[in-house]
C-alpha positions in Angstrom: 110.4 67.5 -130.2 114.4 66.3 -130.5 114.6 62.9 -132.1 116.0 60.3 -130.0 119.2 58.4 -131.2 116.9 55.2 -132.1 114.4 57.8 -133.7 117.6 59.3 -135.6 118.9 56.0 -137.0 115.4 54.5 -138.1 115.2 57.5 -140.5 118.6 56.7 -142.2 118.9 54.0 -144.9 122.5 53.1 -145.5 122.7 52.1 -149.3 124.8 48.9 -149.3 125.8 49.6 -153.2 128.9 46.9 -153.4 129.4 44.4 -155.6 129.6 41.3 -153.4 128.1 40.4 -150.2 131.9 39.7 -148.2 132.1 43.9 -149.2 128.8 44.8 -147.4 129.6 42.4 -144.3 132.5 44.1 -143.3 130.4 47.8 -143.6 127.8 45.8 -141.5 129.7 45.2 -139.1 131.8 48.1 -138.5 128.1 49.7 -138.3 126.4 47.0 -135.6 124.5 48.1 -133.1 122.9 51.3 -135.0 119.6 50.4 -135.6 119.5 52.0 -139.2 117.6 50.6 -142.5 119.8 48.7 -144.9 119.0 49.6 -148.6 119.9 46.6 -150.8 119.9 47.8 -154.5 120.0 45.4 -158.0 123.9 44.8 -157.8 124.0 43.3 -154.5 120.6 41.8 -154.6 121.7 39.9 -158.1 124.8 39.1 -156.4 124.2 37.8 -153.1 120.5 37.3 -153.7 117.8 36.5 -151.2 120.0 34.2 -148.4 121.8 38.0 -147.9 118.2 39.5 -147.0 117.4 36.9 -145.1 120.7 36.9 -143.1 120.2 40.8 -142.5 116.5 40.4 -141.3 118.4 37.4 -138.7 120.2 40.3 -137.4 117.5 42.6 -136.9 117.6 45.3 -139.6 114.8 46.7 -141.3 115.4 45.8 -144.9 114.5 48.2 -147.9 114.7 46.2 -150.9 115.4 48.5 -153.6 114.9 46.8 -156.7 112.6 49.2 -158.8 109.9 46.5 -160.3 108.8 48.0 -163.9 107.1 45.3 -165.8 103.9 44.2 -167.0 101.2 44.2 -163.9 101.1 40.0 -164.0 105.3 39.9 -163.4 105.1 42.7 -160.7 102.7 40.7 -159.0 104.8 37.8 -159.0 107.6 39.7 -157.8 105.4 41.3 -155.2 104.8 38.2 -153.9 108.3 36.7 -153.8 110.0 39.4 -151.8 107.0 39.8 -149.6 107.8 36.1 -148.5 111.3 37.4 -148.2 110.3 39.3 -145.1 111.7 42.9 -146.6 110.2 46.0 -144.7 109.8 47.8 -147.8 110.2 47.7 -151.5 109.5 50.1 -154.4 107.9 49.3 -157.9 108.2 52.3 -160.8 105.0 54.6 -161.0 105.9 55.0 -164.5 104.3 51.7 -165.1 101.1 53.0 -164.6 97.9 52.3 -161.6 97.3 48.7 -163.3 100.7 47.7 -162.4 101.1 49.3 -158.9 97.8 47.6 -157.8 99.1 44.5 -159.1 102.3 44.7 -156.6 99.4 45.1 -153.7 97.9 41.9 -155.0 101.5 40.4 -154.5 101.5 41.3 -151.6 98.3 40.1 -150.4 98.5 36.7 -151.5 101.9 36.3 -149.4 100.1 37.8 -146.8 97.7 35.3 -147.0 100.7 33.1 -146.4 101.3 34.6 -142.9 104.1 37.2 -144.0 104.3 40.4 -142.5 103.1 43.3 -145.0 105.8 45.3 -146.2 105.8 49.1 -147.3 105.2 49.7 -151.3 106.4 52.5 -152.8 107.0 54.1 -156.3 109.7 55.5 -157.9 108.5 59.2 -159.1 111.8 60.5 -161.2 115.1 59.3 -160.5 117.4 62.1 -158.3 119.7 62.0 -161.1 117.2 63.3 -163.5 117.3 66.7 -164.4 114.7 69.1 -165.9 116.8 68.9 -169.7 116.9 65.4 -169.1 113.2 64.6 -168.6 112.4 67.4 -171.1 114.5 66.3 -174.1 115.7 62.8 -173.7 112.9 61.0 -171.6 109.8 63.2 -173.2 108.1 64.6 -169.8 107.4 68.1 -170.8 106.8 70.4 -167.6 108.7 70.7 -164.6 110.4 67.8 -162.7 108.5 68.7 -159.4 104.8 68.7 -161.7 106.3 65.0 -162.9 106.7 63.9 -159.0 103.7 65.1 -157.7 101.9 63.6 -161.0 103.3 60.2 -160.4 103.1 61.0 -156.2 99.1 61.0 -156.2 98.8 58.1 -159.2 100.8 56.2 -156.3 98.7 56.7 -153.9 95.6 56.2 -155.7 97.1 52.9 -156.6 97.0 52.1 -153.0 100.6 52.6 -152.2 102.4 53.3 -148.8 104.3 56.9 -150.2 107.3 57.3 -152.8 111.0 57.9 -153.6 111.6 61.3 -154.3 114.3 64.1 -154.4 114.3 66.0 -150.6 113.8 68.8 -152.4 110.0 67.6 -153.9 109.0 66.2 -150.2 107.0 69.6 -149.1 105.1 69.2 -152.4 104.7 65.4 -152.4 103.0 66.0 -148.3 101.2 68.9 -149.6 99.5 66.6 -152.2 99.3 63.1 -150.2 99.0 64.2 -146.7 101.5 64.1 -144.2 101.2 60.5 -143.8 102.2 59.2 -147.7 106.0 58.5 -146.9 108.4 59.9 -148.8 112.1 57.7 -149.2 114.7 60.3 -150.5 117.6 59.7 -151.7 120.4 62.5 -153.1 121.2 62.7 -149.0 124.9 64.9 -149.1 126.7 65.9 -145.7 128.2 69.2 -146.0 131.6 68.2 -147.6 130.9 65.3 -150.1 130.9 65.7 -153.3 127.0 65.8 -155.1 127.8 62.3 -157.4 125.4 61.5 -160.3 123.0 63.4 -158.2 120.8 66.5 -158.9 119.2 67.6 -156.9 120.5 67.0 -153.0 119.8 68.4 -149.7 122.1 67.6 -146.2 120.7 65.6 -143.8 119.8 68.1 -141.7 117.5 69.9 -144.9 115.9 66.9 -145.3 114.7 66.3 -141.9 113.5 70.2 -142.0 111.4 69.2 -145.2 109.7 66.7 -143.2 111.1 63.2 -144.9 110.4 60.3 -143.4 113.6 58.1 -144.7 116.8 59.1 -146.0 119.1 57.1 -148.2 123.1 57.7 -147.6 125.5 56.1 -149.5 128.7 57.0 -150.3 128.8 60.1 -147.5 129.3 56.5 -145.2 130.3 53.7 -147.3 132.9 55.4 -148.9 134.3 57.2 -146.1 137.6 56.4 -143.9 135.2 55.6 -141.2 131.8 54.3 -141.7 130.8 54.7 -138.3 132.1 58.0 -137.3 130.6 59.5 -140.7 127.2 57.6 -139.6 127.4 59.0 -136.0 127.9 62.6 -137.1 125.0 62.6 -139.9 123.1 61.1 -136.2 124.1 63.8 -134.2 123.2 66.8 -137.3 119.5 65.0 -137.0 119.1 65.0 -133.3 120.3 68.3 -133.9 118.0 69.7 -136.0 114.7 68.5 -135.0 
């Protein structure tokens, strides 16, 4: 079945990677009225901190609060519970940091719950998309494949009780294969036909990644960066309502 405009939009996270909230404001509103996800990374969240989410939630975004927790399972807990209160839709914690720690982000959440806050998503961070096989191999010390290292850290996620993870498009057939088709998968390393691949590894086009079966997509510079941030949004729009 073809995927409605609104269906089209709510699988597309525009990374607001800027330096200063007056920067992501003026992308925001050459982009209002698409009811995309806004990604807010470390540099803008340590910038504009948590008024900005709040002001984005005001307007009616869904709010993926991409911060990467990795700390001992007492911090991430803490941390849990702080942007929980925030109102984010979603957040992600490392899987590296092992089940002790990703249970303790669920206990985060649960006390602000408790506070009448609205649960948000939690996922894990499996291996960044600009990691590549020498990389892990030689410099971080996973031995094996990349995709083995993503699936590994995939299912310790969702033992841990998580919601799904961040991976590569090119890992999400594997990740659903091992999860089930209902552990989301967030993947970045989204590249229209035409933009150049970045720091990342291993990309697919929008279009791929919809045929792999992601839930979310994160875009970046294919919009932020482009002469116009809506046209470049409306076309990745019309490739997904396209290819479903």
């Amino acid at each position: 079945m073809a995927l409605s405009r609104e269906q089209a939009a709510g699988k597309v996270m525009i990374a607001l990677d800027y330096p200063d909230e007056a920067s992501a404001k003026t992308l925001i509103k050459q982009l209002q009225g698409i009811p995309c996800y806004m990604k807010v990374g470390m540099q803008l969240f340590y910038a504009a901190g948590p008024s900005f989410v709040a002001s984005l939630k005001e307007q009616g975004y869904y709010v993926f609060l991409d911060v990467k927790m990795h700390d001992i399972p007492n911090t991430v807990k803490g941390g849990s519970d702080s942007v929980t209160r925030l109102g984010v839709d979603m957040f992600n914690v490392h899987a590296a940091g092992g089940r002790a720690m990703m249970e303790a982000a669920l206990e985060g959440v649960d006390a602000a719950i408790g506070a009448g806050q609205k649960k948000p998503d939690v996922i894990a961070v499996t291996q960044l998309t600009s990691t590549s096989q020498t990389m892990m191999n030689e410099e971080i010390g996973i031995s094996g494949s990349v995709e083995a290292a993503v699936i590994r850290y995939a299912e310790l996620a969702q033992a841990s009780g998580l919601d799904g993870v961040v991976a590569a498009p090119t890992e999400v057939i594997a990740v659903k294969s091992a999860c089930g088709a209902s552990f989301k998968t967030v993947t970045p390393g989204i590249r229209p036909f035409g933009v150049a691949a970045g720091d990342q590894s291993r990309i697919m086009t929008p279009g791929e990644a919809l045929r792999q079966g992601t839930d979310y997509m994160v875009i970046g510079r294919a919009i932020t960066a482009a002469q116009d941030p809506r046209a470049a949004l409306e076309s990745i729009l019309e490739e997904l309502i396209g290819n479903e």
